[in-house]
C-alpha positions in Angstrom: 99.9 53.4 13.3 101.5 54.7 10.0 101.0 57.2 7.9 99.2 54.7 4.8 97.9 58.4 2.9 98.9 62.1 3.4 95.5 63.6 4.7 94.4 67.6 3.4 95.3 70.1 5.5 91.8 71.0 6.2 91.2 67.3 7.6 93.7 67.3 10.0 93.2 70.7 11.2 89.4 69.7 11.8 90.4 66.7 13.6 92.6 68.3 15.7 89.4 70.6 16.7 87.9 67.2 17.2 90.3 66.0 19.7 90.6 69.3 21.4 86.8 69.8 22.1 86.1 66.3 22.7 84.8 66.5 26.3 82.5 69.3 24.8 81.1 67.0 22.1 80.7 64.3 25.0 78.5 66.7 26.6 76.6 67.8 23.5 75.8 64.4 22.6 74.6 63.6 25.9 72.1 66.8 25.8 71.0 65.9 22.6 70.1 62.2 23.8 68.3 63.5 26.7 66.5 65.7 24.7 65.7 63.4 22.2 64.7 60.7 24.7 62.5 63.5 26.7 61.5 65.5 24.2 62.7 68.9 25.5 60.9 71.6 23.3 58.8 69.0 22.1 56.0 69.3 23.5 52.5 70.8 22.4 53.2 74.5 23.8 55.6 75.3 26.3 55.1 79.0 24.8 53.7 81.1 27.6 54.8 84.2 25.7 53.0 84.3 22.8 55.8 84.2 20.3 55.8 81.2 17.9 57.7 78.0 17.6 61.0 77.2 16.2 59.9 73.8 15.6 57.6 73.1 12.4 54.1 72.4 13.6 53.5 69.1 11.1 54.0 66.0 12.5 55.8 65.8 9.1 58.3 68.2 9.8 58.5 67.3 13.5 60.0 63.9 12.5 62.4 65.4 10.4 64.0 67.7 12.7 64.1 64.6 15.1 66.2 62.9 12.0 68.6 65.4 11.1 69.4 65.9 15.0 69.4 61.9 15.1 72.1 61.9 12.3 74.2 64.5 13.9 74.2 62.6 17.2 75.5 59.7 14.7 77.9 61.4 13.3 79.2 63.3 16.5 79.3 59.5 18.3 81.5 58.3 15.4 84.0 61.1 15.8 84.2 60.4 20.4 84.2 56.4 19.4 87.1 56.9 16.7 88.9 59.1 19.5 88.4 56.7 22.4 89.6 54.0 20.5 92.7 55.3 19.4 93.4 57.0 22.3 93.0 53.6 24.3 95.1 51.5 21.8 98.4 54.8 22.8 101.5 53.8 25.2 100.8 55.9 28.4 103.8 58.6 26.7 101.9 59.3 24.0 98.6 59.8 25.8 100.3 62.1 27.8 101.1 64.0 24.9 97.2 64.2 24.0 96.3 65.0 27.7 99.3 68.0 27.5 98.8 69.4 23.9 94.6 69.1 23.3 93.1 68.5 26.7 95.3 71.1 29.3 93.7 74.5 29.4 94.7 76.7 29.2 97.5 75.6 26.5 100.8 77.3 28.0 103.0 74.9 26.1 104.6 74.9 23.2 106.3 71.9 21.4 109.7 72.6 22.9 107.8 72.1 26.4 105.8 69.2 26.1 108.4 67.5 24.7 110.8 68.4 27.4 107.8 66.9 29.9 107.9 63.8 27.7 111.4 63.5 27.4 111.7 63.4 23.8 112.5 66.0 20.6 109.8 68.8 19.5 110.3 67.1 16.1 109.4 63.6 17.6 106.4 65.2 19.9 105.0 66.6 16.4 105.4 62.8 14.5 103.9 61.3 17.2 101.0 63.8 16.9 100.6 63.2 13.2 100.1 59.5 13.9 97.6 59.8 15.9 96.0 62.2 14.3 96.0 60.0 11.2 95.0 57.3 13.3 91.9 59.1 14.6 91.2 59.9 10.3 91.4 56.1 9.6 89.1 55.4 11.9 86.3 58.2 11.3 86.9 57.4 7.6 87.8 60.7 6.5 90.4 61.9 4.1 
């Protein structure tokens, strides 16, 4: 895993949000499916209340909803596949350093910590960290 281009700032700061709330998209995804798959709030008129729908009442514009969520689910499974994938291809010591820096909470460490758990230099910690986060941006195909 090397560094082939220098990534925006933006980009990697995004994908580090990526890899921090990854159990969270896992979850989201799964939600969506079901409610997808089951139609939650799909129905004809779950609204005892009285209030209107959020949802457009056009078949038209139900479809459409159900293809923008569709492409979010896409584009939210790309991001967990690219993660899991990289993630899996890691030596255990630089999983760990995922697992201590994104996925502990709360986040008591700082660089000089987790690399003193991983037995290596802050500096080194933070290079591994930057190839895996470019990794993670190969893989997504983002710049």
């Amino acid at each position: 895993m090397t560094i082939a281009t220098k990534i925006r700032k933006a980009t990697f700061q995004h994908v580090e949000a990526e890899l921090r709330d990854y159990d969270l998209t896992r979850r989201e995804i799964i939600r969506m499916k079901n409610e997808l798959l089951y139609g939650a709030g799909l129905s004809d008129d779950d609204n005892v209340g009285g209030g209107r729908s959020n949802l457009p009442g056009d078949p038209t514009g139900r479809t459409a909803t159900l293809m923008v969520t569709h492409r979010k689910i896409e584009q939210m499974q790309r991001v967990v596949d690219a993660i899991e994938y990289v993630i899996g291809q890691l030596p255990d010591d630089k999983k760990k350093l995922v697992q201590l820096k994104y996925w502990t909470r709360p986040q008591t460490l700082t660089w000089e910590g987790i690399a003193l758990r991983l037995g290596v230099s802050a500096r080194h910690a933070m290079r591994w960290r930057d190839e895996i986060i470019s990794a993670i941006t190969e893989k997504i195909g983002w710049r």
